[in-house]
N, C-alpha and C positions, 0 to 999 in steps of 0.2 A: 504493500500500500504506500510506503514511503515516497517511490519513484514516481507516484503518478501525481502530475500535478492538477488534477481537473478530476472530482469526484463530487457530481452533485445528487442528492437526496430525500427523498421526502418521508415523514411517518403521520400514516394516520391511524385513525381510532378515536370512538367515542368519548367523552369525557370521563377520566377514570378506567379506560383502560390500559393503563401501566406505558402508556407513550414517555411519559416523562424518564418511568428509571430503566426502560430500554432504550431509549435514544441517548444517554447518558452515556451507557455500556457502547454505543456506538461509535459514537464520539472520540469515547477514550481509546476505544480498540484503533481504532481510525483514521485517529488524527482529526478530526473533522469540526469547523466550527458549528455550533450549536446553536441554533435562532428559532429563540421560544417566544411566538406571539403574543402569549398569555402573559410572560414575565414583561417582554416590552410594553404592553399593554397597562400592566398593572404601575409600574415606573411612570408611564403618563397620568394618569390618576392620582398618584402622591407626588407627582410633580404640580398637578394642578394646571396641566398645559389645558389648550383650549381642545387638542385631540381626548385628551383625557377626560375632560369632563362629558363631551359627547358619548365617548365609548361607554360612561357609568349607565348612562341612563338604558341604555341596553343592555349592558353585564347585570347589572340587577335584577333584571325578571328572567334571565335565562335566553333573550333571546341574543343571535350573531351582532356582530359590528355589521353596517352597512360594506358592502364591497367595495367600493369608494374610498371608505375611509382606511380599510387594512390595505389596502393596494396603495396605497400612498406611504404609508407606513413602514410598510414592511420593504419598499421600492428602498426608501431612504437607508435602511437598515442594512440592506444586503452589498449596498453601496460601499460597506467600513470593511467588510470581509473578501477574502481571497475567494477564491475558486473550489474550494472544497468544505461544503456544508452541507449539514443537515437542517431541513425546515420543520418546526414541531408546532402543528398549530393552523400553519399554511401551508397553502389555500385549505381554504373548509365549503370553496362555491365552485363549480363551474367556470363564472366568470374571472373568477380568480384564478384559476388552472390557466386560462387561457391566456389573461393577460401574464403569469407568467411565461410560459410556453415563449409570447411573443418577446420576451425583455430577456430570457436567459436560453431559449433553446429548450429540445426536450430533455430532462433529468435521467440520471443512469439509474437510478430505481427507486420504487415507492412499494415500501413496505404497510401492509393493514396489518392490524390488529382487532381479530374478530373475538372479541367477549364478548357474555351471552351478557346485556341488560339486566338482568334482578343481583349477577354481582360485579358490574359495576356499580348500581346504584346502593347495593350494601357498604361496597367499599370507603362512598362519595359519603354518605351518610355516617361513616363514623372516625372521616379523616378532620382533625385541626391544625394547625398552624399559629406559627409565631410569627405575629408579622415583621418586627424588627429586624429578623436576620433568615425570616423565609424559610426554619427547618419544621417541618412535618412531620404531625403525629398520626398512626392509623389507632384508634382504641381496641382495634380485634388484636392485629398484629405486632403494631410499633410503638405502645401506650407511653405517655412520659411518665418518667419515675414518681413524681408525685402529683394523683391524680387536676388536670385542670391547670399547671404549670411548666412552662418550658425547663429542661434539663439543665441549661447553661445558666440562664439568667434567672429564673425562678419566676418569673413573672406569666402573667395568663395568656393559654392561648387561645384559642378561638376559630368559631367557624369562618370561614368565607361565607360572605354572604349569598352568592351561586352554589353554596354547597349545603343551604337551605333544602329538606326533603321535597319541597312544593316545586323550588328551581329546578333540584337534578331531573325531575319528570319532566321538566318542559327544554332542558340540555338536551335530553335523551329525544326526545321527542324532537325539536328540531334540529337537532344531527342525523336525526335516521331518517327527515323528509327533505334536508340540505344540502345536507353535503353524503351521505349514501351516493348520489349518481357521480362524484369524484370517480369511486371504484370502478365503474363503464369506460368514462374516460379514458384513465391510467391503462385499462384493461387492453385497453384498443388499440392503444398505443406500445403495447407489448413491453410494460417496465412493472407491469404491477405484481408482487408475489403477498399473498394472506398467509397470516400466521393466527390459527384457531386454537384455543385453550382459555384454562381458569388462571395461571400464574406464570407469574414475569421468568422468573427461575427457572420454569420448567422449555417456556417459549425462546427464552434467548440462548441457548447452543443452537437452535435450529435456525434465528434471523442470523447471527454469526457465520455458522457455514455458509448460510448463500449469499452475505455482501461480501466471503472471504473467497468464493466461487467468481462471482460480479468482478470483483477488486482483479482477479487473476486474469481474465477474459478481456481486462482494459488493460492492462499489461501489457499482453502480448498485442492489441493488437496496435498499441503504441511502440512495440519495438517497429513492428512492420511498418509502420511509416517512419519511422528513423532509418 
């Protein structure tokens, strides 16, 4: 992977299907920079920029950013990084697929992540967060030492407000009538691979071997144009 200088990428999946600590493992195996929508996103918000306060008033009830406003966004963003990244977040529309398509060319692959709905929405429902340094509790799995308190600093954490029981059904719900026809797309275009399971653990040897397959396939056939 080191020698190649051009590896672009996408990860989708539902909200709360484990995109974030597989595209992480990606990354790191990879080399690849990391461009999470949701994180940039979230930065505009407590910056208080004027994108920011737009996007609240959508993050709040669960529904998308307008395509407008993440296409501009995320335009700016990709503008700081090299040529080898992952997108975590983007696109989530069609029209976003598209207009990227048109600004970067088609991507060397786009990994899904097919979880079944009742657990991601178990998962979203008993994950919290510390918002001052962004480390994340799951209550099933990843509880903090002392119930309601971050581990480091001792202070409380908290739900996101999209991670409200009432939001995640309507997450869920407009992801699966959204951004779902992304996978037709990707499909068609012959870069999409699905990865079906309950856990990150068990799914990430199998996304591994095939961007460690991908990775090799561009390899070679960048020797053969040298």
């Amino acid at each position: 992977m080191s020698s190649l200088q051009t590896f672009r990428t996408i990860i989708l999946g539902a909200p709360g299907s484990g995109k974030g600590t597989i595209a992480t493992r990606i990354c790191k195996t990879f080399k690849l920079n990391h461009i999470v929508s949701g994180d940039i996103l979230r930065k505009q918000q407590q910056d208080e920029t004027e994108l920011g306060k737009q996007a609240t008033q959508y993050i709040s009830t669960g529904a998308l950013v307008p395509d407008e406003l993440m296409i501009a966004l995320m335009s700016s963003e990709m503008k700081t990084v090299g040529s080898k990244w992952l997108l975590d977040g983007f696109p989530r529309t069609f029209p976003q697929a598209e207009k990227l398509h048109k600004q970067v060319g088609m991507v060397d692959s786009v990994i899904n992540l097919d979880i079944p709905f009742d657990v991601i929405r178990k998962r979203i429902e008993s994950r919290y967060i510390h918002f001052a340094s962004g480390r994340t509790y799951n209550l099933e799995f990843n509880p903090p030492k002392v119930p309601g308190k971050d581990d480091v600093t001792g202070e409380p954490i908290e739900r996101r407000a999209d991670d409200e029981p009432a939001v995640v059904m309507a997450r869920l719900k407009t992801y699966q009538e959204r951004t779902a026809p992304l996978l037709d797309y990707y499909r068609k275009k012959g870069v999409l691979k699905e990865f079906s399971g309950t856990e990150s653990n068990v799914i990430w040897p199998f996304v591994k071997e095939y961007l460690e397959n991908i990775t090799q396939e561009l390899e070679s056939k960048q020797r053969t144009r040298a």
